[in-house]
C-alpha positions as CSV (number, residue, x, y, z in Angstrom):
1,X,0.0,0.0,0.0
2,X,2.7,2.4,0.9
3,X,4.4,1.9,-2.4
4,X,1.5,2.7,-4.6
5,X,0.9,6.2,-2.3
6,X,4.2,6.9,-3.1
7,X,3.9,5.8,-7.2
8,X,0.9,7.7,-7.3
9,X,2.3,10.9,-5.6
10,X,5.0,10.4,-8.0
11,X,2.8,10.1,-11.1
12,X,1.1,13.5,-9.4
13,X,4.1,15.9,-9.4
14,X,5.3,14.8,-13.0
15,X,2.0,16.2,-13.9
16,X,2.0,19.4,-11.6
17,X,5.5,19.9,-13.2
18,X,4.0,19.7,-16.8
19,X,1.6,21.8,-15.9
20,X,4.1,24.3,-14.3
21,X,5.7,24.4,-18.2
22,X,2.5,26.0,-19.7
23,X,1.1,23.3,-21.9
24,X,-1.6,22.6,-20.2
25,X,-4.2,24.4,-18.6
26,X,-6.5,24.2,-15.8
27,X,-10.2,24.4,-16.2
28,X,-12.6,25.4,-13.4
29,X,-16.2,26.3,-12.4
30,X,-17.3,28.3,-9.1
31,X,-20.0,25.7,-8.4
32,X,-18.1,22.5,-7.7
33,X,-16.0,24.7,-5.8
34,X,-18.9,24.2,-3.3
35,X,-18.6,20.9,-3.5
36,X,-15.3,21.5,-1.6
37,X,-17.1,22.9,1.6
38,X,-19.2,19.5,2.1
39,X,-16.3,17.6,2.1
40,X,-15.6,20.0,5.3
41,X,-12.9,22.5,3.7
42,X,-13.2,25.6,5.5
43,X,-15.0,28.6,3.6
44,X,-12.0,30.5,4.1
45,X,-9.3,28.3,2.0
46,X,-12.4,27.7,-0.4
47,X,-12.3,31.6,-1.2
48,X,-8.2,31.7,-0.9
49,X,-8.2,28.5,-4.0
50,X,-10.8,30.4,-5.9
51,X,-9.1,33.9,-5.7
52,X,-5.5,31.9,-6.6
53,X,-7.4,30.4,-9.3
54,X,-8.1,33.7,-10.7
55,X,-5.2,35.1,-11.1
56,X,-3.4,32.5,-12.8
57,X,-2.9,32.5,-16.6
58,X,-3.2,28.8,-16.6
59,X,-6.6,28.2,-15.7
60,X,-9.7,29.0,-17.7
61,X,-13.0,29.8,-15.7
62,X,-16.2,28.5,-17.2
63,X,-19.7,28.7,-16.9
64,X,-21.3,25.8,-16.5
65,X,-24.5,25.1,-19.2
66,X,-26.3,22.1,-19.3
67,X,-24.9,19.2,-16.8
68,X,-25.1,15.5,-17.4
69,X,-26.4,12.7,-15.2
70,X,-24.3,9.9,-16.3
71,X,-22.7,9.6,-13.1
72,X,-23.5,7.5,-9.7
73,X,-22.4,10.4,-7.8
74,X,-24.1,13.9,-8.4
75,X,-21.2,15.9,-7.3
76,X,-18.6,14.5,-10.4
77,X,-21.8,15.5,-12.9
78,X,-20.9,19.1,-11.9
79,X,-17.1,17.8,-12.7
80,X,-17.7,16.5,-16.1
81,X,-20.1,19.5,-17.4
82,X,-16.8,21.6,-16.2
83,X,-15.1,19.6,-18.5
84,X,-17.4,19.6,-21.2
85,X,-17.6,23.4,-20.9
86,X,-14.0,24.1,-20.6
87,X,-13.5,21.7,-23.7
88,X,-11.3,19.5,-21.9
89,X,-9.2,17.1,-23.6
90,X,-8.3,15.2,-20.1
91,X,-10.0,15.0,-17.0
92,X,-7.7,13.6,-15.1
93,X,-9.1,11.6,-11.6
94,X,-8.5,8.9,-9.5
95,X,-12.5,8.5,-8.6
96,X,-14.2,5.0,-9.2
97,X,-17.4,6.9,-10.1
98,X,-16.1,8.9,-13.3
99,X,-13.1,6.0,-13.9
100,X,-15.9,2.9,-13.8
101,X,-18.9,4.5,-16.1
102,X,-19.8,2.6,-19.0
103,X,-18.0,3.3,-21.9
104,X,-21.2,3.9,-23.9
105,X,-21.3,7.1,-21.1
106,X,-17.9,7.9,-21.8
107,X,-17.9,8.1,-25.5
108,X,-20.6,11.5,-24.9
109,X,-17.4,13.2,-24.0
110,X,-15.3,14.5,-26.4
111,X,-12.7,13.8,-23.5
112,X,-10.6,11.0,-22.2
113,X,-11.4,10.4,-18.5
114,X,-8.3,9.4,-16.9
115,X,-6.1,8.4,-14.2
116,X,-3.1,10.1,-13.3
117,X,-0.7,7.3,-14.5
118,X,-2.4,7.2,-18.1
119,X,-2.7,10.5,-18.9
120,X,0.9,10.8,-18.2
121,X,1.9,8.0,-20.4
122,X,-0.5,10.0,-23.0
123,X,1.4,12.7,-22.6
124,X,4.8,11.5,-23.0
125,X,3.5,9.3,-26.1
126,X,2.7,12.7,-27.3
127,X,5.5,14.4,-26.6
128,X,7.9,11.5,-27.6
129,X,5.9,10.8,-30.5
């Protein structure tokens, strides 16, 4: 168990550090922010994320339109139509809920969901290729 926290945190700051070069962006929406405070995050860091958000020129805010229901969980529905409305290419996620939908749910998206470890093996494919 320790070894794959460890891979995984790994496989996490490879993709921070692509990030960090400017060829990718993030996407976000103010209402799954929210979803932040039921998971008992204070209201305080909530507003600190959102305002750091903000000023960076890698991340794209979005308004949300039209959300899907594909998922088992409500709260990754407001995930994917930030996606969708940000025009993702990747969303990248280690949650069962988006990771284990039918692949006749996926292929609505015109983006892969991923884990970590495959979108960077995407990437460098990419990259390499």
């Amino acid at each position: 168990m320790i070894k794959a926290n460890i891979v995984q945190v790994h496989v996490t700051e490879q993709i921070f550090r692509i990030k960090g070069s400017n060829r990718t962006k993030y996407i976000y929406a103010t209402k799954p922010l929210e979803i932040l405070l039921r998971l008992g995050v204070s209201a305080e860091r909530i507003k600190l994320l959102k305002e750091r958000f903000e000023r960076r020129q890698t991340v794209t805010h979005v308004k949300l339109g039209g959300r899907p229901t594909v998922s088992r969980d409500p709260d990754d529905n407001l995930v994917l139509a930030t996606a969708l409305a940000g025009k993702a290419k990747f969303l990248i996620t280690n949650d069962r809920d988006l990771l284990d939908m039918p692949a006749s749910a996926k292929r609505k998206f015109k983006f892969a969901i991923v884990t970590p470890s495959a979108f960077l093996t995407a990437f460098e494919a990419k990259t390499n290729g």
